[in-house]
C-alpha positions in Angstrom: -37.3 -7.4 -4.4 -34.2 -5.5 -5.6 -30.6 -6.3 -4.9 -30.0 -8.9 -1.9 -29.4 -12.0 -4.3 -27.1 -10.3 -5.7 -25.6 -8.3 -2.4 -25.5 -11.9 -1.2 -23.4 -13.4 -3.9 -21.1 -10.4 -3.7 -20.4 -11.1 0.0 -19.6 -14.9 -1.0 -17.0 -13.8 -3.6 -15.6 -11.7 -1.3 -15.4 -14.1 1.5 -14.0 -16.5 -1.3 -11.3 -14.0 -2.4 -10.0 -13.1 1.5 -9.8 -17.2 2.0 -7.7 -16.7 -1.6 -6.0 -14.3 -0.4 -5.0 -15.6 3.3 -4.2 -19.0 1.9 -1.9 -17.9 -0.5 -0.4 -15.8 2.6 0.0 -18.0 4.2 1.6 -20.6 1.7 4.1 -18.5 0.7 5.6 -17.8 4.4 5.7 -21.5 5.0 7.3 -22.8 1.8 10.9 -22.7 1.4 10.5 -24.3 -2.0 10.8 -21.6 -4.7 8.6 -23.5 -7.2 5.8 -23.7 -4.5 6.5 -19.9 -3.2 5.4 -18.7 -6.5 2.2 -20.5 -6.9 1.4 -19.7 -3.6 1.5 -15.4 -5.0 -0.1 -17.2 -8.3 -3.1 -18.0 -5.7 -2.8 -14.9 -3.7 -2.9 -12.3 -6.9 -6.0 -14.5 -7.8 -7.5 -13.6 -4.3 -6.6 -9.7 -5.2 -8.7 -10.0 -8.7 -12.2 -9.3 -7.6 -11.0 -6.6 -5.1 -9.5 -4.7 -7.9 -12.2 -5.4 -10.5 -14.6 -3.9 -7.7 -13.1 -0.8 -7.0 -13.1 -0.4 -10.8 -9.4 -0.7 -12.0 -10.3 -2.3 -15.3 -7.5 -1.6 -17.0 -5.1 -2.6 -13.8 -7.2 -6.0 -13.6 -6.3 -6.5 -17.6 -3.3 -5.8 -17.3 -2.2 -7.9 -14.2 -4.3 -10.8 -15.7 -1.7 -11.0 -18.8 1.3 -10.2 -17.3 0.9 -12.5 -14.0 1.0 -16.0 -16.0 3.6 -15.0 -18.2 5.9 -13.7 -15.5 5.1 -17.0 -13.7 6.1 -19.0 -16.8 9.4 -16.6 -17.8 10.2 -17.5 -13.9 9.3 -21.0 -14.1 11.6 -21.9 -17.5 14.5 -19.7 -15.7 14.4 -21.4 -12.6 13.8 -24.8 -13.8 15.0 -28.2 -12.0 18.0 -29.6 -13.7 17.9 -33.6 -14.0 20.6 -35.1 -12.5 
């Protein structure tokens, strides 16, 4: 009985993490917006996650998953839209 449940799931969170990955790709060539160019990495560093988890960078997966949102919020309150 062994593994293939869970070989299959892996194979979905893979495929989930490449379409992650591609999408986020792909948004950030497209945009010319800054605001949506960094979401688009925000989606393509969550694509990168399980890729890095799996090869068994724990501490590179912890330490991207703090510094990632607060760089995107530093960036965010620096870059800010001024009303007019």
């Amino acid at each position: 009985m062994g593994g293939g449940y869970q070989e299959t799931m892996n194979d979905v969170v893979m495929v989930a993490s490449v379409i992650l990955i591609l999408t986020g790709m792909t948004a950030a060539i497209f945009n010319r917006d800054p605001f949506d160019k960094l979401i688009s990495l925000s989606v393509l560093i969550a694509g990168v996650f399980p890729f890095i988890i799996e090869r068994g960078f724990l501490d590179v997966a912890i330490a991207t998953a703090l510094i990632a949102p607060l760089s995107t919020i530093f960036t965010l309150m620096v870059c800010r839209r001024v009303q007019v």
